[in-house]
C-alpha positions as CSV (number, residue, x, y, z in Angstrom):
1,X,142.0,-114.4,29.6
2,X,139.5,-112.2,31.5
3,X,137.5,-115.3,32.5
4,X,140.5,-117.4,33.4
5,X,142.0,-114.1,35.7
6,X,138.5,-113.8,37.3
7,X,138.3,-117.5,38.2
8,X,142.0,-117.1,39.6
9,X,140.9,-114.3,41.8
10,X,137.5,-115.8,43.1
11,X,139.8,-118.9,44.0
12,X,142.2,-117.1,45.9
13,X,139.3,-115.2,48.1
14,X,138.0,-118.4,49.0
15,X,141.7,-119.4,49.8
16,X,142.0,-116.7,52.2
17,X,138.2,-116.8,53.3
18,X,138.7,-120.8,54.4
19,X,142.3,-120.2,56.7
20,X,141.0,-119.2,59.4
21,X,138.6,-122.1,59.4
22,X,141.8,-124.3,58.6
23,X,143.6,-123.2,61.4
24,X,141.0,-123.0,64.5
25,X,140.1,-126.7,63.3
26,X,143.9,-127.9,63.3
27,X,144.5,-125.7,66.3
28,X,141.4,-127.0,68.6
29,X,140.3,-130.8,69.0
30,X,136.7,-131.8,69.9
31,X,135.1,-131.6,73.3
32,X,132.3,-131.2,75.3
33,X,131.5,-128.7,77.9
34,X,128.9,-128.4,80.7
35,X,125.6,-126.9,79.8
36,X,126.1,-126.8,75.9
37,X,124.5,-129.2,74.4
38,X,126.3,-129.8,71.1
39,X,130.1,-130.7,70.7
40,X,132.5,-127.8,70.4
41,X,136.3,-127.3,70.2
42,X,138.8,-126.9,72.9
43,X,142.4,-125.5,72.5
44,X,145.2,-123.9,74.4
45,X,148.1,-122.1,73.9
46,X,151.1,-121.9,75.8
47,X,152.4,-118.4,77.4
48,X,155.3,-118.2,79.5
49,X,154.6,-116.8,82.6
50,X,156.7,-114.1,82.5
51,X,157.5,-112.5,79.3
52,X,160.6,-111.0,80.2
53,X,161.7,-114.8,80.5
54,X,160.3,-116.7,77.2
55,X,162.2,-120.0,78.0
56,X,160.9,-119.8,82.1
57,X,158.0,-121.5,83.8
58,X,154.6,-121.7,81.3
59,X,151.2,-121.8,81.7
60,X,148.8,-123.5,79.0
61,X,145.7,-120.8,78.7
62,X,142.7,-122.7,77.4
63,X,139.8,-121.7,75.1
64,X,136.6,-123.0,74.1
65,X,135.6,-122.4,70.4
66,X,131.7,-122.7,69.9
67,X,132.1,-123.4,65.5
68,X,129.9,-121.1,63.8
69,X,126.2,-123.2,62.2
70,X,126.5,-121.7,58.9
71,X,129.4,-123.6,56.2
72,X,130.1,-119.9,55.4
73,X,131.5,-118.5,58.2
74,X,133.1,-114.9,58.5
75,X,136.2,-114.8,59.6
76,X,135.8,-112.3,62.6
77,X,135.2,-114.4,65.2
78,X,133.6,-112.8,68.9
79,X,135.5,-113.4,72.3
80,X,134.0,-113.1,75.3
81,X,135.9,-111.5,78.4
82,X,134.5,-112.2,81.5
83,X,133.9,-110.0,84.6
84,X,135.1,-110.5,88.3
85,X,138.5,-109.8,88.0
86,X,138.9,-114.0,88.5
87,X,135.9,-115.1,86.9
88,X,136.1,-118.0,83.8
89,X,134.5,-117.5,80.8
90,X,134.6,-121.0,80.1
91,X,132.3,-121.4,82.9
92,X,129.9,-119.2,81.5
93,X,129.5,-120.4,77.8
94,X,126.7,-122.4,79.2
95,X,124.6,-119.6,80.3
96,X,125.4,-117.1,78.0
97,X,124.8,-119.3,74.6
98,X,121.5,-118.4,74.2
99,X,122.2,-114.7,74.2
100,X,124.2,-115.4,71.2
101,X,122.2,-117.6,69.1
102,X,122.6,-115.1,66.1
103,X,126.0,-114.2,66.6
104,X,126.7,-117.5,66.4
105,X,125.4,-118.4,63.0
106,X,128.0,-117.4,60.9
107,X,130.7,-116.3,63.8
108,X,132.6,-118.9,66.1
109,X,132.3,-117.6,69.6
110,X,135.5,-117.8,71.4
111,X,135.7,-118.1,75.7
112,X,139.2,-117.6,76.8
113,X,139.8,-118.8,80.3
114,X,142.2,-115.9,81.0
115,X,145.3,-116.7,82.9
116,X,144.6,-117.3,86.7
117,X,141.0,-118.0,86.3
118,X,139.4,-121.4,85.4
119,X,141.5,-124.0,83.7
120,X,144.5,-121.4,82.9
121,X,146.4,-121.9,85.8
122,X,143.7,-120.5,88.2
123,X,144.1,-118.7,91.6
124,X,141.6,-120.2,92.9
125,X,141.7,-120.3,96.6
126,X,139.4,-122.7,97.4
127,X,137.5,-125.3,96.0
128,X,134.9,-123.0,93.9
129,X,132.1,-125.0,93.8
130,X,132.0,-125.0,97.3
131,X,133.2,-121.5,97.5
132,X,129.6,-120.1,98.8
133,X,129.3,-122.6,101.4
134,X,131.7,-121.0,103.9
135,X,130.1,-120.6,108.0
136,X,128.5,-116.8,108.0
137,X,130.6,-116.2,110.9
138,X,133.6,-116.3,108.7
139,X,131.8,-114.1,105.8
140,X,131.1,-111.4,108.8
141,X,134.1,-111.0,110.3
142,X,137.2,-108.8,108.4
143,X,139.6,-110.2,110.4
144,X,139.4,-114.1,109.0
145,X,138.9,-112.6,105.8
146,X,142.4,-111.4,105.6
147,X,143.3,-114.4,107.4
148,X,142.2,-116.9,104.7
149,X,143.7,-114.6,102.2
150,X,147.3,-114.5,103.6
151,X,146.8,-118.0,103.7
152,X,145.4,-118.4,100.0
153,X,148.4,-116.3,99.3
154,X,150.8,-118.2,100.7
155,X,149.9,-121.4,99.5
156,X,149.4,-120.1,95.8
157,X,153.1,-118.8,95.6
158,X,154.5,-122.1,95.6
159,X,151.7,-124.1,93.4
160,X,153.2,-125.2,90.3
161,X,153.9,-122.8,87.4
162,X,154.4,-120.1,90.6
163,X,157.4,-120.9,92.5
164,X,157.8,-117.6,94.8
165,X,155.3,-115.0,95.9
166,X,156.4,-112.4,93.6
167,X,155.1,-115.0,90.5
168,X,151.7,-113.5,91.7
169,X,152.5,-110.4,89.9
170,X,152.0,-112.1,86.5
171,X,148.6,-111.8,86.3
172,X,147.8,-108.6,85.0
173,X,145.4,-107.4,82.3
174,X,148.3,-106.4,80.5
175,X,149.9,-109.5,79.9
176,X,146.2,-111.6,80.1
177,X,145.4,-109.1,76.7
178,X,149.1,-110.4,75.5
179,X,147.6,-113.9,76.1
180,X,144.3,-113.5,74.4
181,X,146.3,-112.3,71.5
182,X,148.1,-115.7,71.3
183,X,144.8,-117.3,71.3
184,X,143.5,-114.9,67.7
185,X,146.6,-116.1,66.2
186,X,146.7,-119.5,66.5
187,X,142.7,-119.5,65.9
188,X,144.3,-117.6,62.5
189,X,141.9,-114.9,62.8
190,X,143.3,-111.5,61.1
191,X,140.6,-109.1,63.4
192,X,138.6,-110.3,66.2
193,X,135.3,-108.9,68.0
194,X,135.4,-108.2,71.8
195,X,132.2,-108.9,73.9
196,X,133.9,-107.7,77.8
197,X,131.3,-107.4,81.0
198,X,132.3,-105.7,83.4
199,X,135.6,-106.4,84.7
200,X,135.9,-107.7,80.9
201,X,135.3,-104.7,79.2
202,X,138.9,-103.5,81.0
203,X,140.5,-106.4,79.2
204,X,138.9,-105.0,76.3
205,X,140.2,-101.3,76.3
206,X,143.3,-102.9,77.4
207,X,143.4,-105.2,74.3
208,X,142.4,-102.7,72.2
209,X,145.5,-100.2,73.8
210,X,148.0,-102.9,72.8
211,X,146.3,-104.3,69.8
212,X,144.3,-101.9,68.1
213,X,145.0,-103.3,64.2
214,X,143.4,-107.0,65.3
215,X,140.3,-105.4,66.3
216,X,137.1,-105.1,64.3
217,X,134.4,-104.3,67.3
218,X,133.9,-104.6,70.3
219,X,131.0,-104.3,73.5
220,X,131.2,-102.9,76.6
221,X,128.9,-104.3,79.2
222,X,129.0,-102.4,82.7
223,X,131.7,-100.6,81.7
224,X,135.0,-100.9,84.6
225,X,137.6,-98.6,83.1
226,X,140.9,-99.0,84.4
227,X,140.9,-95.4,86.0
228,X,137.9,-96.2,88.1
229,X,139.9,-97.4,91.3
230,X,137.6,-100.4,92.4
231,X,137.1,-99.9,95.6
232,X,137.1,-96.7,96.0
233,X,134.3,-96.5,93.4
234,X,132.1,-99.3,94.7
235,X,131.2,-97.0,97.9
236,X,130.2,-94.3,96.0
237,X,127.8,-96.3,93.3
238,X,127.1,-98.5,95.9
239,X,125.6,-95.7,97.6
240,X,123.9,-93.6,94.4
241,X,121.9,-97.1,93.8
242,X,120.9,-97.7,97.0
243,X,119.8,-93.9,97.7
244,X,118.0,-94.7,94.3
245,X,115.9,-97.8,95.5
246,X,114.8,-95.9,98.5
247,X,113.3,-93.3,96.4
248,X,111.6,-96.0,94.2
249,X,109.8,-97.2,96.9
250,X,108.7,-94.0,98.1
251,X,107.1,-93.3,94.9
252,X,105.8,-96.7,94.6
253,X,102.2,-96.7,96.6
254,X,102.1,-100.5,97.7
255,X,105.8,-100.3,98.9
256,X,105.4,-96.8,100.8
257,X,101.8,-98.6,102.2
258,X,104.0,-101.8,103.0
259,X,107.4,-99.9,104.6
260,X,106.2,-96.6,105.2
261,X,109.3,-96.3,108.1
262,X,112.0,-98.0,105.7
263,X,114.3,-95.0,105.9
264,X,113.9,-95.2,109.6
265,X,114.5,-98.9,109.6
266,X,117.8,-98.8,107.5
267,X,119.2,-96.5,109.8
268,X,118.1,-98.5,112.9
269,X,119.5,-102.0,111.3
270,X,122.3,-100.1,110.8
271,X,122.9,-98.7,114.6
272,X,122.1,-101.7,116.1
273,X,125.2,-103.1,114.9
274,X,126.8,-105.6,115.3
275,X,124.6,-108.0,117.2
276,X,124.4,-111.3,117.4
277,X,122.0,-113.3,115.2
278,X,120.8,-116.4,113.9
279,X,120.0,-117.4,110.3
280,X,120.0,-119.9,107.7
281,X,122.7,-120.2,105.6
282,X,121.3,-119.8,101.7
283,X,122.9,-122.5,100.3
284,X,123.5,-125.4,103.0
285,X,120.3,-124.3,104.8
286,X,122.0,-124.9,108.2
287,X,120.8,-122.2,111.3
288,X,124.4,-121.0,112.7
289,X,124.9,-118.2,114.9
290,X,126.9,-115.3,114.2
291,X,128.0,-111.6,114.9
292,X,126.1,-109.6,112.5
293,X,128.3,-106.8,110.7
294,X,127.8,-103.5,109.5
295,X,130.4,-105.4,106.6
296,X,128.3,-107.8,106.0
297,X,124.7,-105.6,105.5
298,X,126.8,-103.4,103.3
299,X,128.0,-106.3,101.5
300,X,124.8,-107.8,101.2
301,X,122.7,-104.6,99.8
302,X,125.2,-103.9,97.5
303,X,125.1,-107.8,96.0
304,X,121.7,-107.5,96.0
305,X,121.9,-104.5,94.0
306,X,123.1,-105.9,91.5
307,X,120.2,-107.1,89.7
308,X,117.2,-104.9,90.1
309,X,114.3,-108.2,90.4
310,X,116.1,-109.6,93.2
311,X,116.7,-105.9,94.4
312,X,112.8,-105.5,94.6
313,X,112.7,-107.9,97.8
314,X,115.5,-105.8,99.5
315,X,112.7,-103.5,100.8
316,X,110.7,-106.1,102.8
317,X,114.2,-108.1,104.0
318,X,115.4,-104.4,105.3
319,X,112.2,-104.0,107.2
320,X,112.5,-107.7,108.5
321,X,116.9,-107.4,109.5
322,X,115.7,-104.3,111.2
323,X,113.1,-106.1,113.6
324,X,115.9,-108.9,114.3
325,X,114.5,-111.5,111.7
326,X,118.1,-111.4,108.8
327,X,117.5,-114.5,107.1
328,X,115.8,-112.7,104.1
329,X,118.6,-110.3,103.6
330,X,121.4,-113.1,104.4
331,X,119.3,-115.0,101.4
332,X,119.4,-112.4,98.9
333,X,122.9,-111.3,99.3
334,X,124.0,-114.6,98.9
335,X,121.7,-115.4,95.8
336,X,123.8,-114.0,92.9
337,X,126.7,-115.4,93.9
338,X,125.1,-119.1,94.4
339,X,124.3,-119.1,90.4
340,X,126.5,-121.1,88.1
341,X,129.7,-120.1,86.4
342,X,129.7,-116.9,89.1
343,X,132.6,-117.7,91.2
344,X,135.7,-115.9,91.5
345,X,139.2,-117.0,91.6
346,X,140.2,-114.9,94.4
347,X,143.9,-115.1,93.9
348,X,143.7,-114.0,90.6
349,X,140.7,-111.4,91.4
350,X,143.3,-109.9,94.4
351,X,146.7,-110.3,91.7
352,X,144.7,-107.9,89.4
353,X,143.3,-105.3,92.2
354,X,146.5,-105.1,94.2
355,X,148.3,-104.0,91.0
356,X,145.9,-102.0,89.1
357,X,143.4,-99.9,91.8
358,X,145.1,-100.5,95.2
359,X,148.3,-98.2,94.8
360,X,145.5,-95.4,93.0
361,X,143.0,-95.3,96.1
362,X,145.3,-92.5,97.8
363,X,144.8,-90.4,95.1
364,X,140.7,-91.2,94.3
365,X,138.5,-88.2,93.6
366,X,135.0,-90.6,94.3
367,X,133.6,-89.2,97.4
368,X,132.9,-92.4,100.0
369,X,129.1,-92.8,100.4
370,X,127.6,-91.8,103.4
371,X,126.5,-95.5,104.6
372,X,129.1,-97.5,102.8
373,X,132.2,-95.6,103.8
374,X,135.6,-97.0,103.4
375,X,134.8,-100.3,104.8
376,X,135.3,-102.4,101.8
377,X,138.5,-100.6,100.7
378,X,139.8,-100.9,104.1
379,X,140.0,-105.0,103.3
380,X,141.7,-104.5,99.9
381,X,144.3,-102.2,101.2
382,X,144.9,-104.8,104.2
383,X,145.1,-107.5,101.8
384,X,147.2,-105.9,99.3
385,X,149.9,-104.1,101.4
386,X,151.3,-107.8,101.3
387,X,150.1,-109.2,98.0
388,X,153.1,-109.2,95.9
389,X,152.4,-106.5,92.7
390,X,152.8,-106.8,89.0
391,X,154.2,-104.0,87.2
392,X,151.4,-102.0,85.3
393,X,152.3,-99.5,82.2
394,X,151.6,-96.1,82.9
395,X,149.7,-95.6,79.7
396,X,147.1,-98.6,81.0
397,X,145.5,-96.2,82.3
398,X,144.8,-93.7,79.6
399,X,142.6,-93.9,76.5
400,X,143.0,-93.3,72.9
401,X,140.9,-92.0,70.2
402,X,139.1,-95.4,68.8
403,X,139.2,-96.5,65.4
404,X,137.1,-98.9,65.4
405,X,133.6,-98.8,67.0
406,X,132.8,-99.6,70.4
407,X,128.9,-100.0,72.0
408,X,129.0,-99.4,75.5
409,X,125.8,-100.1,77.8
410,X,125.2,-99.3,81.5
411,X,122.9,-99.9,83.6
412,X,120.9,-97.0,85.1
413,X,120.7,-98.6,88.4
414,X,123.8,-100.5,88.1
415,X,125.6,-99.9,92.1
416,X,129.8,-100.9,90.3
417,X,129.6,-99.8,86.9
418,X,126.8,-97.2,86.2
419,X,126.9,-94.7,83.5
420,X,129.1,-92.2,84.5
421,X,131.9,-95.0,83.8
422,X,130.7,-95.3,80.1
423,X,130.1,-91.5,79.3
424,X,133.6,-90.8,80.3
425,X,135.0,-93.3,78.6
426,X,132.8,-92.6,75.2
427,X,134.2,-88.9,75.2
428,X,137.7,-90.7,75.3
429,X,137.1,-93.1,72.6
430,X,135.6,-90.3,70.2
431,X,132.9,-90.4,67.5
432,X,133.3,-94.6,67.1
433,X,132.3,-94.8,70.6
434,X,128.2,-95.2,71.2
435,X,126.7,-94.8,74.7
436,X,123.4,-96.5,75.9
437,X,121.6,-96.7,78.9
438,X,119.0,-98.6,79.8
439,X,117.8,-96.6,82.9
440,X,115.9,-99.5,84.6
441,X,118.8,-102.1,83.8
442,X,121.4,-103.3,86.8
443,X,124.8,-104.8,86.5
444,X,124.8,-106.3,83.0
445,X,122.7,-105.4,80.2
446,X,123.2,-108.0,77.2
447,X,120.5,-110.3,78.3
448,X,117.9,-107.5,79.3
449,X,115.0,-106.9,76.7
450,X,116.2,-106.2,73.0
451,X,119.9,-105.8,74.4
452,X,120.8,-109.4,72.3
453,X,119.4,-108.2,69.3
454,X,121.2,-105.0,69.2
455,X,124.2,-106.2,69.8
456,X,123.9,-108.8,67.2
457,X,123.3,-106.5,64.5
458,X,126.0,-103.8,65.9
459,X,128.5,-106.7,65.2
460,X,126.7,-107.9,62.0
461,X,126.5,-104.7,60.2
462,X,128.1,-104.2,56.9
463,X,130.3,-101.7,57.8
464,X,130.7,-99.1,60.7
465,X,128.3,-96.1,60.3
466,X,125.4,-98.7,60.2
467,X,126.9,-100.1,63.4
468,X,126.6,-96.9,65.1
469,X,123.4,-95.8,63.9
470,X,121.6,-98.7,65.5
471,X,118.0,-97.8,66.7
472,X,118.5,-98.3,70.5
473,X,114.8,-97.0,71.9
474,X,113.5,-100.3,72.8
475,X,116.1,-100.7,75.7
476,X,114.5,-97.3,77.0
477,X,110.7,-99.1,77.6
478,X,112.5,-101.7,80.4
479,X,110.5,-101.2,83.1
480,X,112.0,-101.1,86.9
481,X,110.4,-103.7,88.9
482,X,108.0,-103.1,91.4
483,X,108.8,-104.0,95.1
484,X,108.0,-107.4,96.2
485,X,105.5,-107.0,99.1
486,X,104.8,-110.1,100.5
487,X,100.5,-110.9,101.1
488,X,100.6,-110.6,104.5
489,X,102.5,-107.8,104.9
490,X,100.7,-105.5,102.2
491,X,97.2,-106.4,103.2
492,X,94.8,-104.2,105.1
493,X,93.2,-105.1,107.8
């Protein structure tokens, strides 16, 4: 009797071990996706685009199931949320793979093209992969900013599911967390692991506001809160990074030896604008002529920023923009956004901005930073006083206690989402919440040093006080980059 009640109960874990298995498989069919090299599974699930009107236009939000190596698997399996707001995670999967080798060996790994963004209905403006190929003249001047904009706007509103401008205001993180939900059910997943950067790790808080019993763990990469008021805060981390680079090259001997006047030269680039100027453009390679902006230097250091070994050359292309030669700092600000998988869908990027930080900027507390100013908010608030708005719960914007735990890691020289973001939202989350930084890391710390490893076992650990306890002093050791002085320029005479 014992034996035969025994057997009954082994069978019946193994029942409920295998659904989720049973369902991702009849829910997804085979595919292939660029820069993966084995097959994987491709689904979609259909979401009206309104929820207030179940039976009204729908939009099919697709996913990408990498299966996990091992027979085994566990049924937990880890979505990735990607950053922008507008960029696909889809897109990524290629790229980011490797970081999640381990992960992957007994987990699927999920990437859900949220809706707007990729192959879920995007708001995608223009054609992305040629998205980085627009004339510099148009990337310095405000004005045809807005212009294309109003224009992307316009022409979005009436693209089939959308059928009038305020459609626009369906693309929230609310409702995208609603979506993602819809996704772990029909993968038949009980609990799911969140893996956000950046603008993903707000989808994650959000999903974890509306769905907190579906959650197992999650990680926060660059951690964008949703009470951080984008770009009101980019000026004032912008600036902290930037201050912090000069300083790193004034304690750096060869870069002080190369650029012993840099300070002098930024503020001389700076009041010389705008000029006129000529420079190759970083993808096409084409010379064209433009009116350089005190925009579009802004906008360039702070890309560049981003990631401190291409920020290591911004001492030596500030010292060259400053003597009239800008094709160095044209290059770098342009480099990030040239990589694979990196584009935006700017419809969807403005949808989420217009209704989530726009109507907060009046009352932001983040003091503007003394070069960067208002300048990029003043573009947002142009663009957004006629983007239509989607409606935005109240309590989006606050935090709960966490029951579950949550690894958050910044960047210490990170110029959007530093570590003041994290720590305050840590002390919201409570004792699940664990705080790293990795002081010499920029925007996006999962593929820097041990970072993968760590997170592998915060998400593999056997239960939750192991998760937390994780040893995180080899992030610490990640050394800052030294400046990139060119030979000619550093040698002595």
């Amino acid at each position: 009797m014992t034996r035969t009640l025994l057997a009954a109960a082994l069978a019946a874990l193994l029942a409920v071990a295998a659904a989720p298995a049973r369902a991702a498989d009849e829910a997804t069919t085979p595919c292939r996706v660029a820069g993966l090299r084995n097959e994987v599974r491709c689904g979609q699930v259909r979401r009206p685009l309104d929820p207030a009107r179940p039976a009204g236009p729908q939009i099919d939000v697709h996913y990408v199931v990498v299966p996990a190596m091992a027979r085994r698997k566990l049924p937990d399996p880890v979505f990735l949320l990607a950053g922008g707001p507008g960029q696909s995670a889809i897109s990524l999967a290629g790229s980011v793979m490797p970081l999640f080798q381990r992960l992957n060996n007994r987990r699927d790994i999920v990437f859900v093209d949220q809706r707007g963004t990729g192959r879920s209905a995007p708001l995608a403006c223009e054609d992305e992969a040629k998205a980085g190929e627009a004339a510099l003249a148009d990337e310095a001047d405000p004005a045809r900013q807005f212009a294309r904009m109003a224009a992307c706007r316009d022409r979005l509103a009436t693209r089939a599911p959308l059928a009038a401008p305020a459609d626009l205001g369906f693309f929230t993180t609310t409702l995208a967390m609603q979506d993602l939900d819809a996704v772990r059910a029909q993968l038949g997943a009980p609990r799911i692991n969140l893996l956000g950067a950046s603008y993903g790790t707000r989808a994650a808080l959000e999903y974890q506001r509306q769905f907190p019993d579906r959650l197992r763990r999650s990680v926060l990469d660059g951690v964008a809160p949703a009470d951080m008021v984008l770009p009101v805060s980019f000026s004032t981390d912008g600036q902290q990074a930037f201050d912090a680079l000069l300083a790193a090259c004034e304690a750096e001997a060869e870069c002080t030896r190369a650029h012993p006047t840099l300070r002098a030269d930024w503020k001389a680039l700076l009041a010389g604008l705008p000029r006129e100027v000529s420079a190759a453009h970083p993808l096409t390679g084409r010379i064209e002529r433009f009116t350089l902006t005190r925009e579009m230097v802004l906008g360039a250091v702070r890309g560049t920023l981003y990631a401190p070994w291409i920020a290591a050359a911004l001492p030596t292309a500030l010292h060259e923009a400053a003597q009239g030669r800008v094709d160095g700092l044209v290059g770098l600000g342009g480099l990030l956004g040239a990589r694979k998988g990196m584009g935006l869908a700017m419809g969807m990027h403005f949808s989420v901005v217009c209704a989530e930080d726009v109507p907060r900027m009046a009352q932001a507390t983040d003091p503007p930073g003394a070069d960067f100013g208002r300048t990029l908010g003043a573009l947002y608030e142009r663009v957004c006083a006629s983007w239509p708005r989607g409606a935005v719960p109240e309590a989006f914007y606050r935090l709960a206690a966490s029951a579950t735990p949550v690894l958050l890691l910044s960047g210490g020289l990170d110029p959007i989402t530093p570590p003041r973001h994290a720590e305050r939202v840590a002390r919201a989350l409570g004792a699940q919440a664990r705080s790293v930084v990795v002081p010499n890391a920029g925007h996006g710390v999962m593929g820097v040093g041990c970072a993968r490893d760590l997170i592998q076992r915060f998400i593999d650990a056997a239960d939750n006080a192991a998760a937390l306890a994780l040893d995180t002093s080899c992030l610490v050791a990640v050394p800052r980059p030294p400046a990139f002085v060119p030979l000619q320029t550093g040698a002595t005479p």
